[in-house]
C-alpha positions, -999 to 999 in steps of 0.1 A, spaced: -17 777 840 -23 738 831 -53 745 853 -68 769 836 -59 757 800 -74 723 809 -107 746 821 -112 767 790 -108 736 767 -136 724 785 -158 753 784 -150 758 747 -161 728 737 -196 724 713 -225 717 731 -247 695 707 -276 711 694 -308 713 711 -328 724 678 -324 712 642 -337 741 615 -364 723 591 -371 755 574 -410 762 582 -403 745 613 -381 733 642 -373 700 656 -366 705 695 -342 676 702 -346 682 742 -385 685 744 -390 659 715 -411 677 700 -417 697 667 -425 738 667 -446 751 644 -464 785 638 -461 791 676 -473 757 683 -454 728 700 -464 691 688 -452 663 705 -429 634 689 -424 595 703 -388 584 707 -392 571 668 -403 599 656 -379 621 668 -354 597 655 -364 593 622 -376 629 611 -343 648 631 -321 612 611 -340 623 577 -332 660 585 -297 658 597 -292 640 558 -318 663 544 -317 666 502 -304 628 503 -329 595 503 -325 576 538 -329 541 531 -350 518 553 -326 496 564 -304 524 579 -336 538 595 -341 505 611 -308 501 621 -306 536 639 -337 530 652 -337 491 665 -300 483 673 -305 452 686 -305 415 670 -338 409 676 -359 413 641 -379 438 636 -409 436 611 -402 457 580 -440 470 587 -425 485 622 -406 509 601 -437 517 576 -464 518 610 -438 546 627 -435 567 594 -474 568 586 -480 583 625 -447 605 618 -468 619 586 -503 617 602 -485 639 631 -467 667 605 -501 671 590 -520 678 616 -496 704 622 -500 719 587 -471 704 574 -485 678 552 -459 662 524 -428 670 545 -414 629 540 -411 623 505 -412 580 498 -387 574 475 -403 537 463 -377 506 461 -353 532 477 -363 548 513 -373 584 520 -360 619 515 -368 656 529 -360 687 511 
């Protein structure tokens, strides 16, 4: 009986998800990539951390230093312009998917999707 117990707890247990709802679109955590309109669009590493980080905390602003943090968890510095480099192809990458104005820049503050 322990056996089994012990096997159904693990069973039960919530897989993480693979796919985070944006609304119009879908963020595909497994293929990093975004889906949209039948159409798959492929993320970098960033990207798929910031927009499914900016998602996950979606209707509040996400400053820039915990963006660079969950991004670059290391000591070594990281350019403030890093962050601002990676968000501008994030945006150039949305819109060429028809998703233009999807990151809203919150100024002196960080950023903020709806």
């Amino acid at each position: 009986m322990a056996h089994i117990s012990s096997v159904l707890k693990r069973s039960s247990k919530e897989k993480p998800a693979d796919k985070i709802d944006c609304g119009k679109f879908s963020i595909n955590l497994l293929r990093s990539s975004i889906e949209y309109n039948g159409k798959e669009f492929e993320l970098t590493k960033n990207e798929l951390k910031i927009l499914s980080l900016l998602f996950e905390n979606r209707g509040t602003i996400v400053s820039r230093d915990d963006l660079m943090s969950q991004l670059w968890s290391s000591n070594m510095f990281i350019d403030d312009n890093t962050l601002t480099v990676n968000i501008n192809r994030l945006r150039n990458k949305l819109e060429e998917a028809g998703l233009g104005q999807v990151i809203e820049t919150k100024r002196g503050r960080g950023y903020l999707v709806r």
